[in-house]
N, C-alpha and C positions, 0 to 999 in steps of 0.2 A: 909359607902359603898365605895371600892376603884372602884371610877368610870375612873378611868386610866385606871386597870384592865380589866374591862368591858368591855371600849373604845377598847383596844387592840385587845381583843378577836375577837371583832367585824370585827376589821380592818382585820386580818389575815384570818377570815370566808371570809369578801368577797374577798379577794384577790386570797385565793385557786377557790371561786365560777367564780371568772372573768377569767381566764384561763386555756381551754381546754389544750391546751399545757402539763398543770401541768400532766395529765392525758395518757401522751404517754406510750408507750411501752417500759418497761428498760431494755429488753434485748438491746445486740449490739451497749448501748449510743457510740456516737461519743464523745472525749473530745478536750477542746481547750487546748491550751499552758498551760492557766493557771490552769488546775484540778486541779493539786496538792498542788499550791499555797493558793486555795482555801478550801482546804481541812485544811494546815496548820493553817489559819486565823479563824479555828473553822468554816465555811460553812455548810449550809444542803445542802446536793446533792438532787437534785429532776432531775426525766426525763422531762425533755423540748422539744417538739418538733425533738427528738433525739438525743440528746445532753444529757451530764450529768452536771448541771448547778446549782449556787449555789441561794437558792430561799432568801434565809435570811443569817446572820453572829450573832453572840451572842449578840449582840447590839438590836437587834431584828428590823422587819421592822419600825415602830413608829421612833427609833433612827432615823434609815439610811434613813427613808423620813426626816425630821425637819434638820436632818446634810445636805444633799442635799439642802434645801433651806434655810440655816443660812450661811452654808461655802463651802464646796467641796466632792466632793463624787465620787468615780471611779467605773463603772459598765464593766463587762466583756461579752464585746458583740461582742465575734470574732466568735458565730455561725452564724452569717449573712454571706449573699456571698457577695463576691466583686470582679468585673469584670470588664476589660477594654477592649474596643473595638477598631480595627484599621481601617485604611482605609479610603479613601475620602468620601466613601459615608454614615459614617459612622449617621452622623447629621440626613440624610435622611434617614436611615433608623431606625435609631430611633426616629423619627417624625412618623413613619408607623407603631406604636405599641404602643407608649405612647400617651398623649393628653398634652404635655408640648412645649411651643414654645422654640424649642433648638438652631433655627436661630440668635434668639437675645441674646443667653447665652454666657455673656463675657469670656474669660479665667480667669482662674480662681475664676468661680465663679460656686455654686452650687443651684440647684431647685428639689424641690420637684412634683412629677407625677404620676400616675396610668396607667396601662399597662391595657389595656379595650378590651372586649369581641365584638364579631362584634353583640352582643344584646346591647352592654352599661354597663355592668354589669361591676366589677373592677374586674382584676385576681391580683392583688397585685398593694403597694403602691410604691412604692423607690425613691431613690435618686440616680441626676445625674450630675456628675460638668463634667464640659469641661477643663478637663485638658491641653490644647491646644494642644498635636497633639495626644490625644484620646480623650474619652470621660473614666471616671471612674463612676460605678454603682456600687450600694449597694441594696440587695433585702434581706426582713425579710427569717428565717433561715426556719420557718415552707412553707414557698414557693420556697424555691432555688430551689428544682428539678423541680417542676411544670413551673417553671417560666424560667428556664435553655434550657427546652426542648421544652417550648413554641416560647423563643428568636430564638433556634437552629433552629424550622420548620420555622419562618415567614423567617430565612435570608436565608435555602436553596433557598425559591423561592424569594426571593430578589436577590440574586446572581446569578440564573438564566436568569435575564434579563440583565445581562452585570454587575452590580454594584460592587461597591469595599467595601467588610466590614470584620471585622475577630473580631472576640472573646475569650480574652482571662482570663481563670477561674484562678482569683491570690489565689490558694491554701496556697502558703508559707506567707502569710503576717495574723496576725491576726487583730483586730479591740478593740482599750478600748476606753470607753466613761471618761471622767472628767467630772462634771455639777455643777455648783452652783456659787454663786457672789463672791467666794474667790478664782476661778479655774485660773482668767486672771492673779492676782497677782503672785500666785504660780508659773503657767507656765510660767512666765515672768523672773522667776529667773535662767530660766535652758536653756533658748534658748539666744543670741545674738541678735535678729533681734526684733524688735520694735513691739509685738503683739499687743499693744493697740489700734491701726489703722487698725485691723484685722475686715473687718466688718461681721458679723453674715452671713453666706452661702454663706463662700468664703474659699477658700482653698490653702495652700502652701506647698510645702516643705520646713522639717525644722530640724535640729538639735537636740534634745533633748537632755544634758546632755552625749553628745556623739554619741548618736544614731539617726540616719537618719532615717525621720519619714517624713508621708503626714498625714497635721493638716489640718482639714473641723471645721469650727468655726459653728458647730449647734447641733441637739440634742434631745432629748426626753422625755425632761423635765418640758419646761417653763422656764428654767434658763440658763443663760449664760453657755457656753460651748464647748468641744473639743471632736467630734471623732477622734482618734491617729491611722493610718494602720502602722501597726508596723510589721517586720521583724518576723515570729512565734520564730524562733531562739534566738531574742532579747525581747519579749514578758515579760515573769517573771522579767527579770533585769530590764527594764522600768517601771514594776508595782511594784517591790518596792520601785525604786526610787520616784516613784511620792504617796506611803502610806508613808515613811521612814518621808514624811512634820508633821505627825501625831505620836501619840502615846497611849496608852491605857490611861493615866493620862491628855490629852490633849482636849479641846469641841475643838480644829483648827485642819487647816492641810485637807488633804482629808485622808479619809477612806471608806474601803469600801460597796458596797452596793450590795445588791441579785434584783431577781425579781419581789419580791414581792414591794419593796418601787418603780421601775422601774416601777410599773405596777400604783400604787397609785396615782404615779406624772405624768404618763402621764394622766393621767384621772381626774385631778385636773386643767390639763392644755390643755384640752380639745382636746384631743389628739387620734385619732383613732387606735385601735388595728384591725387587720386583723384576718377574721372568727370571728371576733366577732361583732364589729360596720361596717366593708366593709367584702362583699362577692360577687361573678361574678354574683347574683340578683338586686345588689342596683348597679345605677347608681352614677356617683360625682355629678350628679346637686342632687339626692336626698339625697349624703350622705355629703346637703349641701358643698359642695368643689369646687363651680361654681367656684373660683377665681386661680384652678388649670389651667384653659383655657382662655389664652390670646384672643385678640380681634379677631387678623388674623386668630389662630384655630377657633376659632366661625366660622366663615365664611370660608374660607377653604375645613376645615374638613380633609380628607386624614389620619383618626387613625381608627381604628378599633370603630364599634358604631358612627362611627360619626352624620348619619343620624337620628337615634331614641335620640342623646344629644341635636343635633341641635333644634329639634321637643319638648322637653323638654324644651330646655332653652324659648323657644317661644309660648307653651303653658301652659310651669308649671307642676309638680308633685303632684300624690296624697299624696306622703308620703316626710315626711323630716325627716333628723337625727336633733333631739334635745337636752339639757342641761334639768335634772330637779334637783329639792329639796323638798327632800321627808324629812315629818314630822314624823321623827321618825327612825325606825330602814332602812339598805338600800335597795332600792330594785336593785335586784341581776342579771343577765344575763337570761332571759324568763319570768321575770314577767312580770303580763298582764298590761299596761295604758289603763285606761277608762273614758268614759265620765263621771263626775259628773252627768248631769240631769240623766243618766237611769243605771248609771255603764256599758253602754257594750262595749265591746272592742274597741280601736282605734290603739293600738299598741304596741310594746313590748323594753323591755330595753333592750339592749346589752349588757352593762359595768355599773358594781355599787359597791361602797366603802364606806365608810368614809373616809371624810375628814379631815387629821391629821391638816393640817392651818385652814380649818374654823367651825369645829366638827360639821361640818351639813352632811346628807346622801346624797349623789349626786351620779346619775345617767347620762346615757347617752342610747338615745333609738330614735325610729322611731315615730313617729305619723303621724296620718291624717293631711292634710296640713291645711285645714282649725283652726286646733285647736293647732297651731305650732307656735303662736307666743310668745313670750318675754312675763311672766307675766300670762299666760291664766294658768288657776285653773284646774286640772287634778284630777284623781285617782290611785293610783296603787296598785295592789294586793300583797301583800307578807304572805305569809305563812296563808293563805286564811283568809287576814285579809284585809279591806278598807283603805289605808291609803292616807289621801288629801297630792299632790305635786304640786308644779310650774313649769311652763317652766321655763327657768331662760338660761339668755346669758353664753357662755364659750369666753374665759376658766374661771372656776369657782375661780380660783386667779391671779392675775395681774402676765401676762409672764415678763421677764426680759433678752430678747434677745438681745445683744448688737449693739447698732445704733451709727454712724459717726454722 
């Protein structure tokens, strides 16, 4: 039996089942810099979220996860927005829309936060470094307009009280990821300046091989790694220079990778996808993300939801986001978890795969809180069959974030 085969099959079934995205609309796709590029390097085009985006390369996803976490792998992730913000009050006002303490964010340094509903609820994840005299934002691609026009209403009335903020949508720059424990060496041969003292969620400008780049040392992966905002203009010439490390006859080098091993590894690395594992219903203390909110915002408060997280963190939730391992095939985005003593329902997955590093099926979903810890013996339904899982801690393999 070729159970490689099989393995595969498996893998690609849930990776199409884990993203609605996959399923967008393909008229009018929008394309980044690199369409074309990707189209050369053999790419499937799949609609994304509106985008025409490449979901796999000939190597097939299985390759492009195990090359990700053996050596280096480049993902084309300039459908995300990126936006910078001006103005003094700039901090303060986005204190007034996220739940991230941005008072104590060094220059150049970056954090991760969730932009919250006045119920609690998350309208989107992002990232925000303090560029020192902005602030630089990154918001996933399936929320830019929502989350665009959300920023633009809170800072009208923000600005109406006198305050100084301005926003501005960096259209012309695209965005590539590099990830994996071979990405520091590589890029260290094409810049000047001393990466290895770059610590993980900090950010520089910098040189690349000619081209003037803003390098953020984080990622979405579990592995070491580079978001690169690159120039759209300069876009293609920087992505082959940094595949050119590589060659079809080569296991080194980066090479490239689609969405589908993107989607693998972050869910391997316990890593939440939005609309799928966060949506404006689940809070962060339920979508386990307490540690997104600093001490001062606990008490505080001043974000949107503050009161209903406060009231949370202080009496607890019925539901948490959990890790499971399920015995047997995976369960997939809506299947049911249930109690063992009676089978009835307690809650539902959100994200489910196989796991290319530890060939077990892992999940990631909501339960009752009582039945949420590390270890406790579950059920889950797939293809209206019983099958026994675990909780079990994420990320489901050891992250490899780079530490000073």
């Amino acid at each position: 039996m070729n159970t490689s085969g099989l393995f595969l099959k498996s893998l690609k079934a849930s990776t199409r089942a884990s993203n609605k995205c996959f399923f967008s609309s393909s008229t009018e796709l929008k394309k980044t810099s690199l369409n074309q590029l990707h189209k050369e390097l053999g790419g499937k085009m799949v609609p994304f979220c509106g985008w025409e985006m490449p979901v796999q390369y000939p190597a097939g996803v299985l390759k492009e996860h195990m090359h990700c976490r053996k050596e280096s792998s480049l993902f084309d992730v300039s459908h995300m927005g990126q936006l910078r913000f001006h103005g003094k009050d700039r901090v303060k006002f986005f204190e007034s829309i996220v739940v991230a303490d941005l008072q104590s964010l060094a220059a150049g340094h970056s954090k991760l936060s969730v932009f919250t509903t006045e119920n609690g609820g998350i309208i989107d994840d992002t990232m925000i470094t303090n560029a020192g005299d902005s602030l630089y934002v990154v918001v996933n691609a399936g929320c830019a307009d929502k989350d665009i026009a959300h920023i633009n209403q809170q800072m009208k009335l923000f600005k109406e009280k006198g305050n100084d903020v301005s926003m501005e949508l960096l259209e012309d720059l695209s965005l590539i990821a590099i990830q994996g424990p071979a990405t520091e060496v590589i890029l260290q041969k094409m810049v000047k300046q001393d990466i290895t003292n770059m610590e993980f969620m900090t950010q520089r400008v910098m040189n690349i091989a000619g081209i003037d780049c803003i390098v953020t040392r984080c990622g979405y992966t579990g592995e070491d790694g580079f978001e690169i905002s690159v120039p759209s203009n300069k876009a293609v010439q920087l992505a082959e220079i940094l595949l050119s490390t590589s060659n079809a006859n080569s296991e080194h080098g980066i090479k490239p990778a689609g969405l589908g091993a993107r989607d693998s590894l972050r869910l391997e690395a316990g890593l939440c996808l939005y609309g799928h594992d966060l949506n404006d219903q689940i809070s962060p203390i339920e979508a386990s993300l307490n540690w997104l909110i600093s001490k001062r915002r606990r008490e505080e408060g001043g974000f949107p939801g503050a009161s209903k997280i406060q009231q949370q963190l202080k009496d607890g939730v019925s539901q948490k986001r959990v890790g499971l391992i399920v015995e047997g095939s995976p369960a997939r985005e809506g299947s049911l978890i249930l109690d063992p003593s009676n089978n009835q329902e307690i809650g539902r997955v959100t994200s489910g795969t196989l796991s290319p590093v530890t060939r077990q099926a892992i999940s990631m979903g909501y339960v009752s809180t009582p039945l949420s810890k590390v270890g406790t013996k579950v059920n889950v339904s797939v293809r209206n069959k019983i099958i026994p899982a675990t909780i079990s801690k994420m990320p489901f393999v050891p992250t490899h974030y780079k530490k000073i």
